[in-house]
N, C-alpha and C positions, 0 to 999 in steps of 0.2 A: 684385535678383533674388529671389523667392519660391522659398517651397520646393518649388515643382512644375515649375519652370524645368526646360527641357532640359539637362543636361551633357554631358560625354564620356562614352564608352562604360565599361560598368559594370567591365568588366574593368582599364579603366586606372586607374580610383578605389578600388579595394581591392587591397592585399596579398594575395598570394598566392603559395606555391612552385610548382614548375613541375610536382608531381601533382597539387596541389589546383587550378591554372589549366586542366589537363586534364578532372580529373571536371566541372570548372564547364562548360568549353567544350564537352565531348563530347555530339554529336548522335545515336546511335547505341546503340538500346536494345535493351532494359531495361542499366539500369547498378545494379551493389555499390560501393559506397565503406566498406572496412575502416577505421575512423578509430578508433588506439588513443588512450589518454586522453590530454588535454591538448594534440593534433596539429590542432587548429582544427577541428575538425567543424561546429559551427554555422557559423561563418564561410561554410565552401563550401556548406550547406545554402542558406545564407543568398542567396549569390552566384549558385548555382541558381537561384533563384527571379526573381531580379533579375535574370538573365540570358536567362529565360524571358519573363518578362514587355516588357523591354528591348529585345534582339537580335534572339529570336524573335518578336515581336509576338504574344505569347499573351493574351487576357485577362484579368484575375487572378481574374473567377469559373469559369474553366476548369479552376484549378488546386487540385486538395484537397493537403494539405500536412498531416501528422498529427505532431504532438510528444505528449511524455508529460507536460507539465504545463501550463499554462492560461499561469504565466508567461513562461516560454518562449518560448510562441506569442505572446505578445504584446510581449514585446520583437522577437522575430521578424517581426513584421508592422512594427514601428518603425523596422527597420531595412532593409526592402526599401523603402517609403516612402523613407527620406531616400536612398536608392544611386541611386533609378529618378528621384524627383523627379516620382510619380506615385501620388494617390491610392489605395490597395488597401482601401477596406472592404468589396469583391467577393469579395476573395480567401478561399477556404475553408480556414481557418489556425485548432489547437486539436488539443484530446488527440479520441485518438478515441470517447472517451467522449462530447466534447461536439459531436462534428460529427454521430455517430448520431443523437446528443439531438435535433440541429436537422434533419435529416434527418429522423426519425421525427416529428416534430410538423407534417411537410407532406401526410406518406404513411401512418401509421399507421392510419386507418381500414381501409388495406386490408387489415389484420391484426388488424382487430377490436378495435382502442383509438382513444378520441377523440382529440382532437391535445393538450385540458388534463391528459393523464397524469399523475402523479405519480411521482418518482422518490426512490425508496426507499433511505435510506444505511443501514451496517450494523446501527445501534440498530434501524430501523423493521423489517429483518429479523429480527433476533432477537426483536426482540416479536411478531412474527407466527409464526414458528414455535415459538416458547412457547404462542400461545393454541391453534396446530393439533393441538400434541402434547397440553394439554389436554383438547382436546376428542375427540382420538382414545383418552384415556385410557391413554397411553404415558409412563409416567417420566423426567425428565428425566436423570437418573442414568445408564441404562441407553442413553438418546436424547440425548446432548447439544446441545442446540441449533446450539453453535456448529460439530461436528464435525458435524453435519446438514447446516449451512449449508455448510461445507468441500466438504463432498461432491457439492453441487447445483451448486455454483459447478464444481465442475471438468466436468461434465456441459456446464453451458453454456459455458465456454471451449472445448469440444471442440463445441460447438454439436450436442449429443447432446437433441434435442427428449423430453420423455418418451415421448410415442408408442411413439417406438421401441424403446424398455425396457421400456416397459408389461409388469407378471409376473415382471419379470426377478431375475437376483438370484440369488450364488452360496448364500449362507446366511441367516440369518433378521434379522441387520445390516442388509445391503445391500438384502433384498428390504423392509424396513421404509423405508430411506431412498428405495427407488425410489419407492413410496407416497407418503410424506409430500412429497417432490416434486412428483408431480403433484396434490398437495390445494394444495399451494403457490405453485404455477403458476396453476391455480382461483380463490386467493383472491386472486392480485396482480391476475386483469383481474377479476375482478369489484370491487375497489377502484379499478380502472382506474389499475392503478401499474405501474412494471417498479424491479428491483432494478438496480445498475454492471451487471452484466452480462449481462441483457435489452437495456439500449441497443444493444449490437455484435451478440449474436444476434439479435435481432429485426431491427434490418437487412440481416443477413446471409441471415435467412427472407425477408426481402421480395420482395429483390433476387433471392434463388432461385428462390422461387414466382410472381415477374412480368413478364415476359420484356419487358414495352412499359417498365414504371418502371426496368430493368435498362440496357436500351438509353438511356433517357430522361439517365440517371446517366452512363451509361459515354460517350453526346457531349457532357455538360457537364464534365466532369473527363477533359479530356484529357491531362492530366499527372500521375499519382500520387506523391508524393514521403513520403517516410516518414522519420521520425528513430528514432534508439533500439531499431532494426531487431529485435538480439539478443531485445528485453523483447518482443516482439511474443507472442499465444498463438494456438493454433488459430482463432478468431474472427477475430480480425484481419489473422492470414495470407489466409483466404478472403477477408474484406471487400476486400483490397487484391488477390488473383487476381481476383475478379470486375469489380472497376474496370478492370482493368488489363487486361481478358484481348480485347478488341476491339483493343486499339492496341498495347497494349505498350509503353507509355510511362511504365514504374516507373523511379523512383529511389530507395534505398534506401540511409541509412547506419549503421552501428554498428559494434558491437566483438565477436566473441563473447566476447572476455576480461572483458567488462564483464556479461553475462546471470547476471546473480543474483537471479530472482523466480519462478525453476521451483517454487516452492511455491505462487505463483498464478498458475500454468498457464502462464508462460512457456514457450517452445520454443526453445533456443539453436541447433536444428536447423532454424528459419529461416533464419537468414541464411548459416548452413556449407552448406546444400543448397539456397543461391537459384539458381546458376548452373546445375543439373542441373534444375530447377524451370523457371526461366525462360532457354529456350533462344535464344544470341548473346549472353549476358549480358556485357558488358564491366567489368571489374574494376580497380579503384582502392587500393593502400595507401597510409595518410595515415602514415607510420611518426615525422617528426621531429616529435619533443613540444617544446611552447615553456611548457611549466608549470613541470616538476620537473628540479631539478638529476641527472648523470648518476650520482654513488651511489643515489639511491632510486630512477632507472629500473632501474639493475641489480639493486637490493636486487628489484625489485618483479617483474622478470625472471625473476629464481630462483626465484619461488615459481610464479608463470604458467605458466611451459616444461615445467613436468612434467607439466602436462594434456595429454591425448591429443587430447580431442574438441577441437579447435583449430584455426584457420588460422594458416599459417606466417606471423608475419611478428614485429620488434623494435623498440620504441622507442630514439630516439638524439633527444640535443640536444645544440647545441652548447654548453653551460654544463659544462662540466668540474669547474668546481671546485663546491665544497661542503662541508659537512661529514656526516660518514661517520653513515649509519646508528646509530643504539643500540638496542641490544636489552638490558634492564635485567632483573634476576631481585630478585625483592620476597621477604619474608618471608611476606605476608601481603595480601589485598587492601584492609586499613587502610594498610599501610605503602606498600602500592602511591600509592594515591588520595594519601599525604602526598608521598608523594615527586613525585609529579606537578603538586598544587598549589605544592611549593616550586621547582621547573624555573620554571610559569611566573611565580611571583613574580620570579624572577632576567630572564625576559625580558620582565617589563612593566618591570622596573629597568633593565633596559638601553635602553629606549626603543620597545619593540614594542607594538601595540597589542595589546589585548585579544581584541578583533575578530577577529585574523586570526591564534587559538591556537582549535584543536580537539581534544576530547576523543573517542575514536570507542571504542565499544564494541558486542559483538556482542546482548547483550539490555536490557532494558528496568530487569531489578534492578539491573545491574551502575550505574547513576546513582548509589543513594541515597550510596552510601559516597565517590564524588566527590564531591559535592553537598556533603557533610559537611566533608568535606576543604577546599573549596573555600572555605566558609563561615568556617570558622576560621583562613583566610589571608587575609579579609577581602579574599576577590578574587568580583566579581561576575559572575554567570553567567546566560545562559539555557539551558534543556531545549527543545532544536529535538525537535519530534513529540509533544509534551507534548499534554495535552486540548486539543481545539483550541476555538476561541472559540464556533463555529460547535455543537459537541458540547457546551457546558456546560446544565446541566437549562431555565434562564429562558431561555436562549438556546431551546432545543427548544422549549418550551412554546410562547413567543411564534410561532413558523416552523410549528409544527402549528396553532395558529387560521387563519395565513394560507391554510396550504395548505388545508384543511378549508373557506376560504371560495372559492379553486380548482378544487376539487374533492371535491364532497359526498359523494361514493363513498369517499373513503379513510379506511376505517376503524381504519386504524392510527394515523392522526392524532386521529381522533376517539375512539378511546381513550386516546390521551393526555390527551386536555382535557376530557372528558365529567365530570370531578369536580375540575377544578383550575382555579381556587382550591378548597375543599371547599364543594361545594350537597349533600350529604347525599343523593348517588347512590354506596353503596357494592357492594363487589364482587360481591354478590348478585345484586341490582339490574341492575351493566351487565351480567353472566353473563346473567340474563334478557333482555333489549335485543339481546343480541347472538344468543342463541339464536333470538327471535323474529325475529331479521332474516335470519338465515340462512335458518330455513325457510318464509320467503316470495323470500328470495333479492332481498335490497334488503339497502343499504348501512346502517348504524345511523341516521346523519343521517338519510336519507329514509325511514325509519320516523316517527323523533321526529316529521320535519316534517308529517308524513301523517295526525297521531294528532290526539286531542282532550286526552290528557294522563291518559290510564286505561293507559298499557302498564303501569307501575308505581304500587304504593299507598305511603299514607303522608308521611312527609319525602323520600322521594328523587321520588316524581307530583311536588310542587314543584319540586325542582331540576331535574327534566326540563324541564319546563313554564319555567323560567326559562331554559337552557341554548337550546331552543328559542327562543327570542323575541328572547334575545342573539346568534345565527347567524343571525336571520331581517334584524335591523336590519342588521347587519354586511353582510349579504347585498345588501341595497339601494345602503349605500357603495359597493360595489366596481362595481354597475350605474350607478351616476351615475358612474362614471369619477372619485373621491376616488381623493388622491394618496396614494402607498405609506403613506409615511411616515404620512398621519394616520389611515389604517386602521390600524396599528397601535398608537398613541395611544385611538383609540376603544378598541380591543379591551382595552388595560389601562384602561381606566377602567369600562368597560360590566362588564367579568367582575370587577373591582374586585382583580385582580392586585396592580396596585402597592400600592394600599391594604393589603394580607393580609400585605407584606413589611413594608411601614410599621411596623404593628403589632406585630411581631414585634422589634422594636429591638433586634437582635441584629450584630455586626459582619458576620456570614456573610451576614443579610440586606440590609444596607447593600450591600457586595458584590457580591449581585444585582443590585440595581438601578440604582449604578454598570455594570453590564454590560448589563441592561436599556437604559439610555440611551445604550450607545453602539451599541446595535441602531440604538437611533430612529437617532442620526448616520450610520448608517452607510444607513439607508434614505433620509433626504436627500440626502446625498452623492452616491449613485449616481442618485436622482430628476434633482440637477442637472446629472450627466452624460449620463444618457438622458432624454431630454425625451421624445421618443417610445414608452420603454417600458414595459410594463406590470409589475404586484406578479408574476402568473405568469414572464415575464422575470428578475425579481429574485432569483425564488426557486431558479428551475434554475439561476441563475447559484451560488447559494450550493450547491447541492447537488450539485455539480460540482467546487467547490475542495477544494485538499490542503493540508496542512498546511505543504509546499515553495510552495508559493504564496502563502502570508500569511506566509511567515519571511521576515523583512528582518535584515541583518547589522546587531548592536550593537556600533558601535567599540569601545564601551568593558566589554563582556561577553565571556566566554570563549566558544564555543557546544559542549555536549553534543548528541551525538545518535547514536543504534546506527549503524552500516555501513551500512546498507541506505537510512536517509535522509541519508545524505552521499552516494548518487549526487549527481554532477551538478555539487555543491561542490569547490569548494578556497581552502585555507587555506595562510598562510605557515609558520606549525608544525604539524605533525599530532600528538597522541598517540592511539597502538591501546594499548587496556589488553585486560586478560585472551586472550594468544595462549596459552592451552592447550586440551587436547584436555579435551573436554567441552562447552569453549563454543566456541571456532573449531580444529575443527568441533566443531557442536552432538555429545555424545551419542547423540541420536536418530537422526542419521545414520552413526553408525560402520560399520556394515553394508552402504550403498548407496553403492555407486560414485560415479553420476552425481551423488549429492548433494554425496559427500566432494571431487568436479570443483566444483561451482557454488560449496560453502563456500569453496578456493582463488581462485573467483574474487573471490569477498569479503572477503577478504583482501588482493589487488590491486588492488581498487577501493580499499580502505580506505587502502593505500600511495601511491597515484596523485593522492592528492586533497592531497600535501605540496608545496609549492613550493621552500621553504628545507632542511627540517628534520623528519625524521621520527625519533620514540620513541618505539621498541613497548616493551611488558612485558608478564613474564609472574610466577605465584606459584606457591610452595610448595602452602600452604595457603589456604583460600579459604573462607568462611562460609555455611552453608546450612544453611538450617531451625534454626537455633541454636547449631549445633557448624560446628568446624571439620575442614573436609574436606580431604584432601590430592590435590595436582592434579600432572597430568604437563604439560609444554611441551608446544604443541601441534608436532603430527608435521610441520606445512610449516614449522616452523624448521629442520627435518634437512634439506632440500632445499637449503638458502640456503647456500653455502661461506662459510666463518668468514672471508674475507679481505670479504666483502660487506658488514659491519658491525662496531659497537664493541660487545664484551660489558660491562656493568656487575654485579658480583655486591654487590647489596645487602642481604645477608639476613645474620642473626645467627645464631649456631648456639643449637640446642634439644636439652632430653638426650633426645628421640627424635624427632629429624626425620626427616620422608621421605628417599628415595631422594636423595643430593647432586649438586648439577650443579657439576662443578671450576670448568672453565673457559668454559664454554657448555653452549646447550642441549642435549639430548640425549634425545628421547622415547621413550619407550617406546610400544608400537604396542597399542593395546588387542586382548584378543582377541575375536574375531566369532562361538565355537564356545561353545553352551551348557557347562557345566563343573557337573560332582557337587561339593557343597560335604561336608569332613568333618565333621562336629555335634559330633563326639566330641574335638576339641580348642578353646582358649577362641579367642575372635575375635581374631583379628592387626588392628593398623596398618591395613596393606591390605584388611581386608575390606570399610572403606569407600571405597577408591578406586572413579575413575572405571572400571579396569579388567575388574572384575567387574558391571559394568551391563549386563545380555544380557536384558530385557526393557523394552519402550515400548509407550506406548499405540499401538492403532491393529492392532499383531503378533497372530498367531497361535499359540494352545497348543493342546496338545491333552489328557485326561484321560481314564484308564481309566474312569469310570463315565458321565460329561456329554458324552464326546466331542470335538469341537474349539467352538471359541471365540475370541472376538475381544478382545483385553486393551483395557480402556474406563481403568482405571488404574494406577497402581504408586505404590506407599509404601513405608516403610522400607528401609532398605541392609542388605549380606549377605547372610545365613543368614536374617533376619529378615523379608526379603519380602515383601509381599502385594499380589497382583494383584487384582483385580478385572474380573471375565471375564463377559461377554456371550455363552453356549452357543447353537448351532442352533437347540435345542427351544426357542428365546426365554428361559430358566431368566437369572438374575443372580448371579451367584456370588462372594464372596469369599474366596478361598483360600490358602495359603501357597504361594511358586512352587515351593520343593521337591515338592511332590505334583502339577505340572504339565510337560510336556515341548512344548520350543521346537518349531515348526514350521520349516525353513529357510527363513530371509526374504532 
């Protein structure tokens, strides 16, 4: 019997409890399926689909199906396949970044981009609005790129077109950003590129502005099925009303306990207000978890239930036993990271594998001091989220000639490569290149190619003239239909790349081109998977992955990685290091409610993802900028009843330690009320705690002479302060914050 053989009905071949056989079986829409962690969600995603496709005789190009990562969806489509015993590479399965992508590359004319667009990740952003702000003669200090970039992004998750802002703009910040927005929107189609989040707004304009292409969509997807509902943002709530809004045929699952990405535009008020949204909505909880033993659903409980913004509902499994919670207090986040690497020396000594021991922390510094740790237990690791392969510099280089030879318009590519390897076109030079392309309103390529080799004098007229000639041959390749892989081989030989790293015979350089050649593999490899596809296929495919998508688990590695990128994971031990207030929750957020909700929920994420064995900690004192800072527990340990866990008190006394925790933790609540500092006595202990932290970037002050203002930064702790403030009148100012007054945030 083949694997396409008819079987029995899909519901008899898969496990399922008697809610999860319900959501699968229920015919009667739109449906919510609540699925807290570890309660099989994919599974009945899964069974949905195969139950559509199976039962109901739906087609599977009928059916769009949206995950949040590329993997996912593709063991997801692996697994309807083997259930149905039926073909699905019809089936419209992927994040919806890439089902836009493939969307927009049928329709996008109608929106005034070819269908060969280029799609822009956040490097190619930020170098673009770097060259904008330059050329508008705005400081990057004052303008920072990235909090530009911040800004524009949340515009387009709320699918706010500039049009509609055009002018706009409370004070001289914002009305700058609205600007630079719309120059930036300007220069992505005149590169003929879209940034992540052009893909879902720009389908979301299509489908607005086209009533026949709207229609056209909403009778080929007559089933909308969405995972991960909670993560959804303005964008993608519309994309999936719009689909949906002819038939009504949404399925939709998540958690709101699990929405932890409201910093990029998530809306957790998705899925709590789908049923007033989408009216007869039938409603599903997935409540019994088959992952985590029942102390850490409890432990994990505790922290959860005190959120407001929430649907009722509680994890239960039948696994009773376990072992209890720990909640450890360190001295110091050395003695943390040691204490932690000697736990798991004790459980790769007892027979655990390495593999399935996580280390989970809320930022990115918080690695190095594990890492260290780790190293000197001669216990080996990886950093899940780390530079990805796809982001290393030879990596970008090479993927910008391709694209460059995709499309001649993209000028962000072509400022990459326009002097690399060095042809002796320095900054001057493309400065010029680029100004004259602008005001003819051509892309720099189709300048060069247009010219005789007079745009510039000297050594860089050669290297143009050379740059030219090597984009022209390249050019040809890619018209004979030459295979991926050996347009890339041309392109390090013809620009003499590899040779430049040769030369350089240094280990860093070696390196490269060990990484260089596992490009080339990596363009064969997929050449002999897609026999029919082309280098522009290859490339949206890379420009599309995350960093969850190319992580594969190392049996025999520990795996590091913040909270945020162990959505989705779980492991047989967990440790959460640093639970104090500062870092969970962030500082930045001590002031905003709904943030100090989302940080708990990342926190529950971070507990949810233990199977056996979960050990949190927290410290005294903690190292920052050089010295040692003194930290508080954070405040969701007070919520959690001490019968819920084991306390370990690790710490040695100091003849002036902070504040002591007897027997457990015990936080103190920072305060959210600006506070007069005395000058006139010396500095305490506590004036560098977390406690007295009542300014962040981003906040409002205001000043007797400059007026109000936008704090762009902060330094120093105490009495000692200095903000740096962005005034109305556009003015930059650095000042001590004593001689500034909080605005209520």
């Amino acid at each position: 019997m083949n694997r396409y053989t008819k079987k029995q009905p899909v519901l008899d071949r898969i496990v399922l409890n008697s809610i999860q056989k319900q959501a699968v079986s229920c015919d009667i829409w739109p449906q919510l399926v609540f699925a807290g962690a570890g309660s099989g969600k994919t599974r009945v995603l899964t069974a949905k689909i195969a139950y559509l496709i199976e039962h109901l005789r739906v087609p599977p190009i009928n059916i769009f199906a949206a995950t949040f990562t590329n993997k996912a969806a593709g063991e997801m489509r692996e697994r309807v396949e083997s259930l149905t015993g039926l073909p699905c590479g019809a089936l419209w399965i992927g994040t919806f970044h890439s089902m836009c992508a493939r969307l927009l590359r049928r329709e996008a004319p109608h929106i005034g981009y070819p269908a060969n667009f280029t799609i822009y990740d956040r490097d190619d952003q930020i170098s673009l609005v770097k060259r904008i702000l330059k050329e508008e003669g705005l400081d990057e200090r004052s303008m920072p790129p990235r909090g530009v970039l911040q800004s524009i992004s949340r515009f387009k998750n709320a699918c706010t077109p500039f049009e509609s802002i055009e002018g706009g703009g409370d004070n001289y910040y914002d009305r700058q950003v609205i600007h630079l927005y719309g120059i930036y929107q300007k220069m992505l189609k005149r590169s003929a590129a879209m940034d992540f989040d052009d893909l879902i707004a720009n389908a979301v304009y299509l489908l607005r502005g086209n009533a026949d292409i709207l229609k056209r969509y909403q009778n080929r997807f007559q089933y909308v099925l969405v995972d991960e509902y909670q993560d959804t943002n303005n964008a993608q709530f519309l994309l999936v009303k719009l689909l949906g809004a002819a038939h009504k045929r949404v399925f939709v699952v998540g958690d709101d306990d699990q929405s932890i990405y409201g910093w990029r535009g998530a809306q957790v008020e998705n899925i709590l207000s789908f049923e007033s949204l989408f009216e007869g909505t039938r409603v599903f909880k997935l409540e019994q978890n088959y992952r985590s033993t029942q102390p850490i659903l409890d432990f994990a409980h505790s922290v959860i239930s005190v959120n407001t913004n929430r649907a009722d509902k509680q994890l239960w499994t039948d696994t009773h036993n376990g072992a209890e919670v720990a909640v450890t207090r360190y001295r110091d986040d050395r003695q943390e990271a040691t204490g932690i690497a000697e736990r798991v020396a004790q459980l790769a000594a007892n027979g655990m594998r390495l593999g399935e021991v996580a280390v989970l922390f809320r930022t990115n510094a918080q690695s190095r001091v594990l890492e260290e740790a780790l190293r000197r237990a001669k216990l080996p690791y990886v950093v899940v989220g780390a530079t990805s392969f796809y982001q290393r510099k030879e990596i970008k280089d090479c993927l910008a000639y391709l694209r460059l030879l995709i499309n001649p318009r993209d000028d962000v590519s072509c400022a990459r490569v326009l002097n690399v390897p060095t042809r002796g076109i320095g900054a001057k030079s493309q400065a010029s290149l680029f100004e004259a392309a602008a005001k003819r309103n051509v892309a720099v390529l189709e300048l060069i190619e247009e010219q005789d080799g007079t745009l510039t004098g000297g050594k860089a007229a050669k290297g143009v003239e050379q740059f030219r000639e090597i984009m022209l041959l390249l050019r040809d390749l890619v018209e004979q239909q030459t295979p991926p892989d050996e347009i890339l081989k041309q392109i390090l030989d013809l620009t003499g790349y590899t040779s430049a790293l040769e030369a350089e015979d240094t280990v860093e350089a070696q390196n490269r081109l060990d990484n260089i050649g596992e490009l080339v593999n990596a363009l064969t490899l997929w050449a002999q998977d897609n026999p029919e596809g082309t280098l522009a296929d290859f490339l949206e495919e890379v420009s599309l992955v995350s960093d969850v998508d190319k992580w594969e688990r190392r049996e025999t590695s520990v795996n590091l990685m913040t909270l945020h990128c162990a959505k989705g994971l779980e492991f047989g031990v967990v440790f959460l290091a640093g639970l104090e207030d500062g870092l969970l929750p962030s500082r930045q957020n001590f002031d905003d409610e709904r943030s100090i909700e989302e940080e708990r929920r990342l926190l529950y994420v971070g507990a949810t993802r233990a199977r056996k064995e979960l050990c949190c900690s927290f410290v005294d004192q903690r190292y920052r900028f050089g010295r040692l800072i003194p930290m508080e527990p954070s405040r969701y340990l007070d919520d959690i009843p001490r019968e819920r866990y084991r306390f370990d008190d690790r710490c040695v006394t100091f003849s002036a330690p902070p504040a002591a925790v007897s027997s457990a933790p015990k936080a103190k609540k920072p305060r959210m009320v600006a506070r007069e500092e005395d000058h006139t006595q010396e500095t305490s202990y506590d004036d560098f705690s977390q406690e007295i932290v009542q300014y962040r970037m981003g906040h409002h002050v205001s000043h007797k002479s400059y007026g109000r203002g936008k704090i762009l930064s902060v330094s120093g702790f105490g009495k000692d302060t200095q903000l740096t403030v962005l005034f109305s009148d556009g003015s930059r100012r650095k000042l001590m914050a004593k001689f500034l007054e909080p605005e209520v945030w």
